[in-house]
C-alpha positions in Angstrom: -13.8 28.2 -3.7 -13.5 32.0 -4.9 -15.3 33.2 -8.1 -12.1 34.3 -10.2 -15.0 36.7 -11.7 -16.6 38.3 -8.8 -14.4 37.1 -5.6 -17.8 35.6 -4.1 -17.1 32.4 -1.9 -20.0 30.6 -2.7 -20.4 28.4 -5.8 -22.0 25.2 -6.6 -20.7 22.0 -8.6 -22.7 21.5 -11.9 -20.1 18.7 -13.2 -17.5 15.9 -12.2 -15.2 14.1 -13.6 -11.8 12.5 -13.3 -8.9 13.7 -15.5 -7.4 12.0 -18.4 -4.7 10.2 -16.3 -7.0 9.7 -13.7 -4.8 11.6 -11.1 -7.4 14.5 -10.4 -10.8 15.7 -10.5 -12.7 18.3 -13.1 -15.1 20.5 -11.1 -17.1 22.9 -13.4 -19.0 25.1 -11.0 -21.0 28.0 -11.3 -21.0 30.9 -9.6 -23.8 31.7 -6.9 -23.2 35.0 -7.1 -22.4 36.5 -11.0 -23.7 33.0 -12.1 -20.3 32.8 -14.4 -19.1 29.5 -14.9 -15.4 27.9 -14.0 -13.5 25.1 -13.6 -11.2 23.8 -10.8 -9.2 20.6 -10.2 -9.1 18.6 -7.3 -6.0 16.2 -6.0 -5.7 14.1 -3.3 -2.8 15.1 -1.0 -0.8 12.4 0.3 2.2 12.2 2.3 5.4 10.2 2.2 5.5 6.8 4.3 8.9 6.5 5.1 10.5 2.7 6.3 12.9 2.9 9.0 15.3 0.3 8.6 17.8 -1.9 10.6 20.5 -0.1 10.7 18.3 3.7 11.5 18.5 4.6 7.8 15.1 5.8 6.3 13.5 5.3 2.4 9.9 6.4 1.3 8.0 3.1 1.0 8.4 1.8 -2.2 5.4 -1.1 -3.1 7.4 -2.5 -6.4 10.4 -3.5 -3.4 7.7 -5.0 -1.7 6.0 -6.4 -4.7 9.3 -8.2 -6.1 10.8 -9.2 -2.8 6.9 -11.4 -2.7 7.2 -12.2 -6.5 10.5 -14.1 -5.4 9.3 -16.0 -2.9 6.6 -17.2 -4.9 8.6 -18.3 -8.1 7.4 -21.5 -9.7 4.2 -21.2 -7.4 0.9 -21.5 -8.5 -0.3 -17.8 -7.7 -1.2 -15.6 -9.3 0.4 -11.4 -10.1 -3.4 -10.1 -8.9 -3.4 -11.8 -6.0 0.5 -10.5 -4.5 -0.6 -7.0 -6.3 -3.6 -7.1 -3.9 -1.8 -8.0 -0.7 0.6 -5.5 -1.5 -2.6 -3.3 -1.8 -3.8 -4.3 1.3 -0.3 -3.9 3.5 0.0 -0.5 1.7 -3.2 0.3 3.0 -2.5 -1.0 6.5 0.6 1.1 6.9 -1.7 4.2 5.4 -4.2 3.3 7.7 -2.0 3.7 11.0 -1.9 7.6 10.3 2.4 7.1 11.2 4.6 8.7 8.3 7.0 5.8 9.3 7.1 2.4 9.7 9.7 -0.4 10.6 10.6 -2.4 7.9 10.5 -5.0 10.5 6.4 -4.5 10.7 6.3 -4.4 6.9 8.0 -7.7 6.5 5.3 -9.2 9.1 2.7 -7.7 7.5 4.0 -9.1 3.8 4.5 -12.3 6.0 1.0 -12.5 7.3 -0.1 -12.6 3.5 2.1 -14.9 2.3 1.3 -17.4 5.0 -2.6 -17.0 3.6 -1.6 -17.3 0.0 0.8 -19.8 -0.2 3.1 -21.8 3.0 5.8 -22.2 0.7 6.0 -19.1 -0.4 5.6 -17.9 3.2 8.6 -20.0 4.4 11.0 -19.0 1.4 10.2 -15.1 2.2 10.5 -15.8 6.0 13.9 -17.8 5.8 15.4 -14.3 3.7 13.5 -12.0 6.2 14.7 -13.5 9.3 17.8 -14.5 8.0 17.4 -18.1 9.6 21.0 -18.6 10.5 21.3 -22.7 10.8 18.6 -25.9 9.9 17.1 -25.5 13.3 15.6 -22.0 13.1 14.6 -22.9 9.5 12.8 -26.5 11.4 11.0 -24.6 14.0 9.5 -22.1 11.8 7.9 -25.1 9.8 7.1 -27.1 12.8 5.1 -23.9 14.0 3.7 -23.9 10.5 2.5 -27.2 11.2 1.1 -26.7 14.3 -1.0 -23.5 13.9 -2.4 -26.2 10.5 -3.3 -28.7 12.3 -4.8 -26.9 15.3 -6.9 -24.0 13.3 
């Protein structure tokens, strides 16, 4: 970081905090140089995910979609806002994680799937049966007799 003083490169951070809003960082630093004092700000740069979806169309990731779309599934079930916000954290940070700008919506729906089948079955089938669009009783009856299975053979 430049001395806005002297134009010397080096300096040293006597201070840190977060912001107000939280959003960036407060560096006070002194010059090694003139030995003036000043302050910078720091924010994390982040990109875009994007969601392809079915039909080739593209939307930044949105995590309140994602976080309603669970919230429906798991109406008049015994779980709890923190523990879908956290799975939504954790699927956010999955995708994040991959390094890819974009993702399929189909791997986000498996990955909201794959927590819902740990939080709650019921849950898991309602958001499965919209997500897959199960077209008839028998789709809907293998996914539960799968369900079954995988239970009784952990």
């Amino acid at each position: 970081m430049k001395c806005p003083f002297c134009g010397e490169s080096e300096s040293k951070v006597i201070d840190s905090r977060p912001t107000d809003d939280g959003e960036r960082i407060r560096r006070r630093r002194e010059c090694l140089s003139c030995g003036k004092r000043f302050t910078t700000y720091e924010i994390v740069e982040t990109l875009p995910i994007m969601v392809i979806k079915k039909d080739k169309s593209r939307e930044a990731f949105d995590r309140q979609k994602l976080l309603n779309g669970m919230l429906r599934a798991c109406e008049k079930r015994p779980v709890p806002y923190q523990v879908l916000e956290k799975a939504v954290d954790d699927i956010e940070q999955s995708i994040s994680n991959t390094l890819d700008r974009e993702v399929t919506s189909l791997r986000v729906g498996e990955l909201a799937m794959q927590q819902l089948k740990n939080i709650d079955e019921v849950a898991y089938v309602r958001f499965a049966s919209v997500y897959r669009q199960f077209s008839d009783i028998n789709t809907f009856m293998d996914e539960l007799t799968e369900l079954l299975a995988k239970r009784s053979h952990p």
